[in-house]
MOPAC internal coordinates of N, CA, C and O (Angstrom, degrees):
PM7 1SCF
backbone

  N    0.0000 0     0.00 0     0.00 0    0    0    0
  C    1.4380 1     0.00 0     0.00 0    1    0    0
  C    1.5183 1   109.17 1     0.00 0    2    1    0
  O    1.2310 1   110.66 1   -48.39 1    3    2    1
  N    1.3362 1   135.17 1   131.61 1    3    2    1
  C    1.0684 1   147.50 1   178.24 1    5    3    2
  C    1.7285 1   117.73 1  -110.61 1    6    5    3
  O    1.2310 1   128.85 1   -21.72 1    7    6    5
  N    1.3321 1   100.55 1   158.28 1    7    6    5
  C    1.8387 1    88.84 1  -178.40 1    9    7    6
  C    1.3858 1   106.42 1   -96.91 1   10    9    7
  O    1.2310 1   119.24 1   168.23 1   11   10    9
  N    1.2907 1   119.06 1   -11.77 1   11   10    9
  C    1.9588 1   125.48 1  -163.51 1   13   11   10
  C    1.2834 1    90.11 1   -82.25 1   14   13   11
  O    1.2310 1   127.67 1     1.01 1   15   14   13
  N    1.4112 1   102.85 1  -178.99 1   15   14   13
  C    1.4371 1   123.06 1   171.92 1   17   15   14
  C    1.5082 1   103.92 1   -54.90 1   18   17   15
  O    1.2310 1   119.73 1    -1.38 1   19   18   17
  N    1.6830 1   118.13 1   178.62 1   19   18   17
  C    1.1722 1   114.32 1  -155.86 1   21   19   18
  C    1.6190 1    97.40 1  -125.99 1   22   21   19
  O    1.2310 1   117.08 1   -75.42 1   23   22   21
  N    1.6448 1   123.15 1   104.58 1   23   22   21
  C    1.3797 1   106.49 1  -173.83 1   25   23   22
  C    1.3879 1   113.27 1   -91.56 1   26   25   23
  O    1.2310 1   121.11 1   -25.16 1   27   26   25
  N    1.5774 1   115.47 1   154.84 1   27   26   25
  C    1.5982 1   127.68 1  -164.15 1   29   27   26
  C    1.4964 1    94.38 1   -53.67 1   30   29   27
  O    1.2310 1   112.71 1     9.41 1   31   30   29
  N    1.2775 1   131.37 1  -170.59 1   31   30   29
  C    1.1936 1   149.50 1   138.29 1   33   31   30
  C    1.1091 1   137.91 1   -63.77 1   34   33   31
  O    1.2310 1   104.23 1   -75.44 1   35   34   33
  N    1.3770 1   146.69 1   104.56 1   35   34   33
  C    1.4669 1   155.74 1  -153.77 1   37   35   34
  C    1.9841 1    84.74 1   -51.82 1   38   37   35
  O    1.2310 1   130.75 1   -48.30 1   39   38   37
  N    1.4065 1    96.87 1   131.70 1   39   38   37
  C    1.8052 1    83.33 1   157.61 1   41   39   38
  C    0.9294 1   124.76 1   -86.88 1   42   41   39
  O    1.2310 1   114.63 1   -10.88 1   43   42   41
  N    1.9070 1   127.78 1   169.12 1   43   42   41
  C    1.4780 1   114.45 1  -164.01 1   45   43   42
  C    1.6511 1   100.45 1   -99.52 1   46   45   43
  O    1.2310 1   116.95 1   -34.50 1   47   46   45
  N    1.3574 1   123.40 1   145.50 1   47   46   45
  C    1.3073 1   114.95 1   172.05 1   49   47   46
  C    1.8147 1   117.07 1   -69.83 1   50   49   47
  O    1.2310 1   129.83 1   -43.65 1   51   50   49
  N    0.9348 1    98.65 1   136.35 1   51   50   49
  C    1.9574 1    94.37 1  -174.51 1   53   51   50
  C    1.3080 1   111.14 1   -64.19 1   54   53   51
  O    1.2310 1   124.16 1   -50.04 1   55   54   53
  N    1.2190 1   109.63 1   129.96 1   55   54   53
  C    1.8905 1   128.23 1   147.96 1   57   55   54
  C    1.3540 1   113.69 1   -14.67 1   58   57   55
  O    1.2310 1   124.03 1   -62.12 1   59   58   57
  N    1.3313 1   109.87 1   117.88 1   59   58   57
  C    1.8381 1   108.56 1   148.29 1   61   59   58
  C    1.1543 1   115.91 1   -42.18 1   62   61   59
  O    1.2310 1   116.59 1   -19.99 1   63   62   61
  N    1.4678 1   124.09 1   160.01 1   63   62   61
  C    1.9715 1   108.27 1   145.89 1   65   63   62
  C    1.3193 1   102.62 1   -65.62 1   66   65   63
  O    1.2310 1   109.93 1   138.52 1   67   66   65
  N    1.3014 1   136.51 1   -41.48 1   67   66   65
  C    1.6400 1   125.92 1   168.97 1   69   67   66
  C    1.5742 1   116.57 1   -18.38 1   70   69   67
  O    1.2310 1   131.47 1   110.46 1   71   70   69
  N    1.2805 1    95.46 1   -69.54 1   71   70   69
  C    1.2401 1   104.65 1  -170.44 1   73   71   70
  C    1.4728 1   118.85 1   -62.59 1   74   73   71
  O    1.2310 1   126.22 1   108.58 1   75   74   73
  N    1.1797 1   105.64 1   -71.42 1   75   74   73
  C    1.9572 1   106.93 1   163.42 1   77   75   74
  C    1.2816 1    95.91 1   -31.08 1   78   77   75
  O    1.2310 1   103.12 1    92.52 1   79   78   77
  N    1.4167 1   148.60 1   -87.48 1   79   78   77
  C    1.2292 1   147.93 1  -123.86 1   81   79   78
  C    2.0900 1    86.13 1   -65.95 1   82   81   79
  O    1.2310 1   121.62 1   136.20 1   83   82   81
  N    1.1596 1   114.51 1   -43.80 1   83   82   81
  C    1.7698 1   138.50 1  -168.13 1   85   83   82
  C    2.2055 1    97.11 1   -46.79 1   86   85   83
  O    1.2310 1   131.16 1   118.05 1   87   86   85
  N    1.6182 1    96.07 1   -61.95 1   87   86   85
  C    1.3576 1   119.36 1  -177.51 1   89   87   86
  C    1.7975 1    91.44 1   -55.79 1   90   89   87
  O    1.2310 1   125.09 1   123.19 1   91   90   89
  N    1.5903 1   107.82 1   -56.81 1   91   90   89
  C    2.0973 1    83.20 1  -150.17 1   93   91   90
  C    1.1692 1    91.48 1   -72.00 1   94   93   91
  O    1.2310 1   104.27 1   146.11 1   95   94   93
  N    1.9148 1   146.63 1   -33.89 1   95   94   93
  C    0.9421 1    92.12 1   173.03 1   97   95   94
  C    1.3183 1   143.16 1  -110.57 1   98   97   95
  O    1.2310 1   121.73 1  -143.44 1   99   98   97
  N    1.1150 1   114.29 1    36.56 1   99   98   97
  C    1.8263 1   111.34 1   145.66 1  101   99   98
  C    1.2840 1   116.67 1   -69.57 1  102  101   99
  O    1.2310 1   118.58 1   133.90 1  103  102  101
  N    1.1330 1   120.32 1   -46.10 1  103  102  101
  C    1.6971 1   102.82 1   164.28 1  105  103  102
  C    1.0405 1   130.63 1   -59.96 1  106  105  103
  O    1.2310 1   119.17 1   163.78 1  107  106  105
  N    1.1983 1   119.18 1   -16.22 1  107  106  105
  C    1.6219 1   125.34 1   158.34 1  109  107  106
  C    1.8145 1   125.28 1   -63.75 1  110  109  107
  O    1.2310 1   127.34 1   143.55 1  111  110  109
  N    1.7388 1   103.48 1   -36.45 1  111  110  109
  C    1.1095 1    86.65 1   143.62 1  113  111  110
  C    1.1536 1   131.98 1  -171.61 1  114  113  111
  O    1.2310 1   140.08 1   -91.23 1  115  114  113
  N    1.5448 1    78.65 1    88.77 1  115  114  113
  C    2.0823 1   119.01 1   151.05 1  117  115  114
  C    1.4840 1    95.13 1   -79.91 1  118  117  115
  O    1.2310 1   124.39 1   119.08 1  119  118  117
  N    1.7568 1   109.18 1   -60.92 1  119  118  117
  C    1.4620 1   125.79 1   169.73 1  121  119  118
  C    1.4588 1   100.46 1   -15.09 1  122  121  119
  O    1.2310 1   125.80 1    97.30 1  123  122  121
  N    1.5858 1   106.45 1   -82.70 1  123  122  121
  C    1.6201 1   118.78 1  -136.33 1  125  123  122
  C    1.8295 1    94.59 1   -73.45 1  126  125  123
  O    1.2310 1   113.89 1   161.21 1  127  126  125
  N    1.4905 1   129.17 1   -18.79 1  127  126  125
  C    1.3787 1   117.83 1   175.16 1  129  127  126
  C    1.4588 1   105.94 1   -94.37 1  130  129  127
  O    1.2310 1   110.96 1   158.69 1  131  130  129
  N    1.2504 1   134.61 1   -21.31 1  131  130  129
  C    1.3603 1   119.18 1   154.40 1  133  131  130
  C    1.5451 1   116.21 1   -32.33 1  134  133  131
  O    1.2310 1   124.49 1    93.63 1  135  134  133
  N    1.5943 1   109.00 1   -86.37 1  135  134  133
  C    1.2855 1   111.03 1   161.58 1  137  135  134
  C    0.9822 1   142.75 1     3.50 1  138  137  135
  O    1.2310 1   122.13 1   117.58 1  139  138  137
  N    1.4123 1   113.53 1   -62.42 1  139  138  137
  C    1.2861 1   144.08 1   169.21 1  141  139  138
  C    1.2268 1   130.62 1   -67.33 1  142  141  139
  O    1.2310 1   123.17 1   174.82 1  143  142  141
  N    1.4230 1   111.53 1    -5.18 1  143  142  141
  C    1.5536 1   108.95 1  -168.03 1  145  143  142
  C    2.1086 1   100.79 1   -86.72 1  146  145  143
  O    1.2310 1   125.29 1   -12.37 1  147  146  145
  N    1.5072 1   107.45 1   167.63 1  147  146  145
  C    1.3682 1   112.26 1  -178.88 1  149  147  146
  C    1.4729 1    79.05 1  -130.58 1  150  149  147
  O    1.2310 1   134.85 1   -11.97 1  151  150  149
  N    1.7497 1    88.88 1   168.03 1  151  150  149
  C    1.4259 1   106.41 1   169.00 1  153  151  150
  C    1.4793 1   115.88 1   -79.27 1  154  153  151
  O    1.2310 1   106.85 1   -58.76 1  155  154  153
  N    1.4349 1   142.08 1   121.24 1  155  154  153
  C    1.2075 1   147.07 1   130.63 1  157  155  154
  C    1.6577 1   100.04 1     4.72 1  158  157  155
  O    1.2310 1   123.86 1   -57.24 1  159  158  157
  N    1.7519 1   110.20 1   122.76 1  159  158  157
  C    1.5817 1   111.26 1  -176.46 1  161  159  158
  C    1.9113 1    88.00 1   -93.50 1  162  161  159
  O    1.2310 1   125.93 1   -35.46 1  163  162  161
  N    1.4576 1   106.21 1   144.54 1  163  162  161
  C    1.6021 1   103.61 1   171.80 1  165  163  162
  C    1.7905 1   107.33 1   -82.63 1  166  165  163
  O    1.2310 1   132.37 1   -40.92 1  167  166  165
  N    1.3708 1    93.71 1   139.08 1  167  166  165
  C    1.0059 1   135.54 1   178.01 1  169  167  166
  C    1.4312 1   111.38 1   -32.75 1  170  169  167
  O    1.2310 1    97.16 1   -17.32 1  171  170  169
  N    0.9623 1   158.17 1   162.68 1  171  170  169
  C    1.6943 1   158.92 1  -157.38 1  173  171  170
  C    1.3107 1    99.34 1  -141.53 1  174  173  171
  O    1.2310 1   100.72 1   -14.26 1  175  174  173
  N    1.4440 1   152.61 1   165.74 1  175  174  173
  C    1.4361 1   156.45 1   147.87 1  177  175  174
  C    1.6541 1   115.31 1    -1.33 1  178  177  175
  O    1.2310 1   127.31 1  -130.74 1  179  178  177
  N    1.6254 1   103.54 1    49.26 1  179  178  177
  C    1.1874 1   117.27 1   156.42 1  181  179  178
  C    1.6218 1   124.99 1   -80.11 1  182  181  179
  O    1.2310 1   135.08 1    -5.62 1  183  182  181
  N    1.8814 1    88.43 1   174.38 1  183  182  181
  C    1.5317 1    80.48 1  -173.75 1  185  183  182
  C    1.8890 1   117.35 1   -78.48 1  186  185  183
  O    1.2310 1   115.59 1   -23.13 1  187  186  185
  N    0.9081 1   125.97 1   156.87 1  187  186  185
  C    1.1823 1   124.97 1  -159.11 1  189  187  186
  C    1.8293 1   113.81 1  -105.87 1  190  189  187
  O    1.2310 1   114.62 1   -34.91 1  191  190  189
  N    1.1285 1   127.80 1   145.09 1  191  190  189
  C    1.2860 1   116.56 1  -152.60 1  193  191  190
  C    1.5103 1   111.64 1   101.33 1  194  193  191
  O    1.2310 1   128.03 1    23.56 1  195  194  193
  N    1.7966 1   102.14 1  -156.44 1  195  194  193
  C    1.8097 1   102.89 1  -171.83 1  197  195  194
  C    1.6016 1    88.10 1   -84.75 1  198  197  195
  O    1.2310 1   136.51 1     2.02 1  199  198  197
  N    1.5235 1    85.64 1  -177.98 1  199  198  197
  C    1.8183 1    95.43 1   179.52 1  201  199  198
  C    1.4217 1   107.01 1   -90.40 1  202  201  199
  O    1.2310 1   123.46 1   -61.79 1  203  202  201
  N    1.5605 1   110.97 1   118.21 1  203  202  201
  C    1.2384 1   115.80 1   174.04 1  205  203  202
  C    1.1016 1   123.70 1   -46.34 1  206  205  203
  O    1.2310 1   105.24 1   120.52 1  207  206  205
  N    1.5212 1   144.93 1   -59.48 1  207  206  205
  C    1.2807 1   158.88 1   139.16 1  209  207  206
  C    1.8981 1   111.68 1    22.33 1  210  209  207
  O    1.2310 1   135.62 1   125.87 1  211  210  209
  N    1.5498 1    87.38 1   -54.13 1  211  210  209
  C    1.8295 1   112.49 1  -165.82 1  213  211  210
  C    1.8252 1    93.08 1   -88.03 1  214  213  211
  O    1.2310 1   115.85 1   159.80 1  215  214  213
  N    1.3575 1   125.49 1   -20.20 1  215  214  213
  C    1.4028 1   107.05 1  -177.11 1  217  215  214
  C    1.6709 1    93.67 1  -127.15 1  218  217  215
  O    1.2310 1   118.64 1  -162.38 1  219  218  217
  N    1.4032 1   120.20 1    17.62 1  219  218  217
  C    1.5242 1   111.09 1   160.49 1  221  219  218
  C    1.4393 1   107.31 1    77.33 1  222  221  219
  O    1.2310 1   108.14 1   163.96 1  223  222  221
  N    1.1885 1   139.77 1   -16.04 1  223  222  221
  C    1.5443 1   131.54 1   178.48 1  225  223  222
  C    1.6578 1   113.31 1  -114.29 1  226  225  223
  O    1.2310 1   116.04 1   -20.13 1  227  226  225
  N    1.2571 1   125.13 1   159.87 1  227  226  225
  C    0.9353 1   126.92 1   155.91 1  229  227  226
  C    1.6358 1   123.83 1   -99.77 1  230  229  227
  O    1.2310 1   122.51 1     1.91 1  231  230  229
  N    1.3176 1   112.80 1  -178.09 1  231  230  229
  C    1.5628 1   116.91 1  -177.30 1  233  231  230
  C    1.4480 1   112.03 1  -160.09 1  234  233  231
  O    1.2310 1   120.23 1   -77.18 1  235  234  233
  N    1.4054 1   117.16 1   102.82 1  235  234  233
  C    1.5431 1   136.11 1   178.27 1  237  235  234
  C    1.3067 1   122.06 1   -96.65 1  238  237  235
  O    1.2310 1   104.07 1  -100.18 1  239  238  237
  N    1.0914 1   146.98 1    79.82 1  239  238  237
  C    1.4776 1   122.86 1   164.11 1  241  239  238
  C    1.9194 1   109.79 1    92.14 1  242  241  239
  O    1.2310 1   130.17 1  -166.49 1  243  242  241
  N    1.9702 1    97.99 1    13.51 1  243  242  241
  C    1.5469 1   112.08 1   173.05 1  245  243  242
  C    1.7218 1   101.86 1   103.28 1  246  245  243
  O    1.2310 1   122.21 1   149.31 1  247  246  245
  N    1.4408 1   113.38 1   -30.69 1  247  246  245
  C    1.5122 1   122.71 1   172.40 1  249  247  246
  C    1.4755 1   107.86 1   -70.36 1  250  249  247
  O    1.2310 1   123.43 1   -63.04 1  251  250  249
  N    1.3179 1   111.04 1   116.96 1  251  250  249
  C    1.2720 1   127.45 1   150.70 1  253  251  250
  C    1.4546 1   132.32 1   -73.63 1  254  253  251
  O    1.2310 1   119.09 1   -55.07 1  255  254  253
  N    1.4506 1   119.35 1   124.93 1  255  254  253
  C    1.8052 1   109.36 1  -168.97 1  257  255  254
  C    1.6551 1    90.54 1  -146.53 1  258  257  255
  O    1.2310 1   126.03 1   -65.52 1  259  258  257
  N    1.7870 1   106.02 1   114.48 1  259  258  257
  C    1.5068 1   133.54 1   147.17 1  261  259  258
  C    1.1322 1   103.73 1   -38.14 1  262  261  259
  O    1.2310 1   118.16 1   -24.94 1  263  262  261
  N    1.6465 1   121.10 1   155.06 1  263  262  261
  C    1.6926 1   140.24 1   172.49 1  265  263  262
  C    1.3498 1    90.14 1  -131.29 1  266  265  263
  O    1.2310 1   120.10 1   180.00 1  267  266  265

């Protein structure tokens, strides 16, 4: 919300067919990996907490050990 006068909206310049044709299909597949997704199997006698991997350390027994 602004306090000035209220200016129109820039118009949008139109799409190629390139481009449209570019857009549907990535939405086709955004679509087709939606679809596609499975559930993540849970984890078995992992480590517990975040995933070490993603913050680089591990954690054993309260000991922490860098790679």
């Amino acid at each position: 919300m602004s306090d000035g006068p209220s200016q129109p909206a820039p118009e949008l310049k139109a799409l190629t067919p390139e481009a449209q044709r570019a857009l549907a299909e990535a939405e086709a597949r955004r679509q087709a990996a939606a679809a596609n997704t499975k559930p993540v199997p849970k984890e078995l006698q992992g480590p517990k907490g975040p995933e070490p991997t993603r913050y680089g350390d591990w954690e054993h027994k309260g000991i922490a050990s860098d790679f």
